[in-house]
Phi, psi and omega in degrees: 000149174300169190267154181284121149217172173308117168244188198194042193251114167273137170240152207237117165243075172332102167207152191296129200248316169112175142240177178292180177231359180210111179284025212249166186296351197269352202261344174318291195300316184300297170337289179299339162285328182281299149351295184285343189292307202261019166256339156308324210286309185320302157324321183271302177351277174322358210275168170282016212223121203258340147297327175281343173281288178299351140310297183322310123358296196282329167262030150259324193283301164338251213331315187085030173315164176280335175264056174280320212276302174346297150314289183308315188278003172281312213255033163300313178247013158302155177285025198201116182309320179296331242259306195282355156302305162277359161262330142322302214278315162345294200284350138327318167271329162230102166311048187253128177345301185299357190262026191269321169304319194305314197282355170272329168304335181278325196292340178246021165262180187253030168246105159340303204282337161306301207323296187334314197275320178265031157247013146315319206275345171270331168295348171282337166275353183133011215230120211263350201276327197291308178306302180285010175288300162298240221003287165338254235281035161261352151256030176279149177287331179255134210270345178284319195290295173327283168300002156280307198282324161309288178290014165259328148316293199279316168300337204284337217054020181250105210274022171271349157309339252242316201289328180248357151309300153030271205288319183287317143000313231250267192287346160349101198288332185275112206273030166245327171301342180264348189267350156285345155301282149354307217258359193241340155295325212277322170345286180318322170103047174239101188281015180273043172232035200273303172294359158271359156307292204306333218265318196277022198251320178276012202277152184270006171269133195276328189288320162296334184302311206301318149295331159310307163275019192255334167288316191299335180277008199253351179294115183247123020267150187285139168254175206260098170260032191281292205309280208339286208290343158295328168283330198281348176319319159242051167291141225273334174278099196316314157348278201297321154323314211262320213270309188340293196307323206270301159308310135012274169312287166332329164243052184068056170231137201235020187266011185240010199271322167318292190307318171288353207264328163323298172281265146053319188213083164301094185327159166313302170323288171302336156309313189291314164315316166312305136339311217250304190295339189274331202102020197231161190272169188293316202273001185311150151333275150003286191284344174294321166277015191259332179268353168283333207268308203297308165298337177269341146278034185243345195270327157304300169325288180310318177282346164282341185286336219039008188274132179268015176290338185282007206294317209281337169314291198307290195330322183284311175300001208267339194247024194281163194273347160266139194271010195268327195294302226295292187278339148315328172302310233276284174321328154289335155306309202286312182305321202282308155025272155282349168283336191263336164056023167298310194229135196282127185242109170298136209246170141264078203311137021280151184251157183292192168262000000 
């Protein structure tokens, strides 16, 4: 991702809330979940924290909401560069005619990895000129460029790409650029990087497993990865347990819904564990965030499960006081939502699964 500063850009993410269509009891709770989901995200939107804004961002566009594209042309003109950056590449994903000017103005900015990202989101708008200029900077020298330009590439849909990822695929020396090469092939709808999933699934970096199984959920047409993600269930690193339990879910499967649902509030006890594999002290820094990435993929994972047992659990997070829980709550509420189809949530259709 591009480097980072502070911005002091309010952003209004503006989305239809909706009314109830019932009063009856079963139509509350979901209604009133969905109210507070889209009053986090609004919140994190808004925040002073420009990762946490770009998060905010990044789970509307995921979600695919309907004012999302809306969203992307406010932070178009944030001072922090991932904000404009996350918001190119939104717009990569969700298109819309107004943001072409905005996105033109982006091409002369002085972060390489924005320039990148709009000129995906204008090649989606038409402007066929945009590929090979990525393409190019997949021979840039710097491995950050590189990798951008791979996940700006895997977003585009455009599978005449596929021929020159390929080669970076096959030789790449930075094995975190490849494995975004992998995930912008697979994008593409091209399976030949499916068995080095299973291979990076054994890898002694917990972070390629954890990606490895992260992909298997993203794959179209999906292949029968259920033995993997059943074995990665108990992978010794919770992260990759959690990212399993959350593919799982994608692809309709409910055998990780314990376990997320298990980490969302970790006992003492899991903590201590957590602890004890990292190396780390009670008062650490460190492990507070390491029980942050768990619980906010344990609040994701539950809305991919679709079980709707998760609404009270999601519910509780959403006011929880880390605000990285808080808005992973607001995304598993929102998600479980539309799968469970408790509450009508506006959308951009096709919606993911």
């Amino acid at each position: 991702m591009c480097g980072s500063k502070k911005t002091t850009l309010p952003i209004s993410l503006i989305i239809l809330l909706g009314v109830a269509g019932c009063n009856g009891i079963n139509q509350a709770q979901p209604q009133t979940l969905k109210k507070q989901a889209l009053e986090r995200l609004q919140d994190s939107g808004n925040s002073n924290d420009p990762l946490l804004t770009m998060r905010a961002v990044e789970t509307s566009v995921e979600l695919r909401l309907a004012k999302a594209p809306e969203v992307c042309i406010q932070v178009l003109s944030a001072s922090a560069a991932p904000l404009r950056f996350a918001g190119a590449l939104g717009l990569v994903q969700l298109p819309v005619p107004a943001a072409e000017e905005p996105l033109k103005k982006l091409l002369s900015d002085p972060d390489e990895s924005v320039r990148l990202a709009a000129l995906g989101a204008l090649h989606k708008l038409g402007k066929q000129e945009s590929l090979q200029e990525l393409i190019g900077a997949l021979k840039s020298p710097d491995q950050k460029i590189r990798g951008n330009a791979l996940t700006v590439l895997g977003r585009i849909g455009d599978k005449s790409a596929i021929e020159a990822i390929r080669p970076l695929f096959k030789s790449e020396p930075v094995e975190s650029v490849r494995l975004q090469a992998a995930e912008a092939l697979v994008l593409l709808g091209d399976q030949s990087p499916l068995p080095h999933l299973q291979l990076w699934q054994y890898s002694t970096d917990y972070q390629e497993r954890a990606f490895a199984v992260q992909l298997m959920g993203r794959v179209e047409p999906p292949p029968d990865f259920t033995a993997d993600l059943l074995q990665a269930l108990n992978d010794p690193n919770e992260l990759v347990q959690l990212q399993a339990a959350q593919s799982l879910g994608r692809l309709g499967q409910q055998a990780g819904f314990e376990k997320a649902l298990r980490y969302l509030n970790p006992s003492s006890g899991i903590k201590r564990a957590v602890a004890e594999e990292r190396g780390l002290g009670r008062d650490d820094l460190q492990l507070e965030i390491v029980i942050s990435q768990i619980r906010s993929l344990a609040a994701q994972a539950l809305g991919d499960s679709g079980r709707w047992e998760a609404a009270e659990s999601l519910s509780k997070a959403l006011d929880d006081k880390d605000p990285q829980v808080a808005l992973a709550a607001a995304y598993g509420s929102l998600k479980l939502l539309i799968k469970t189809n408790q509450a009508s949530v506006e959308t951009v259709l096709p919606s993911r699964p």
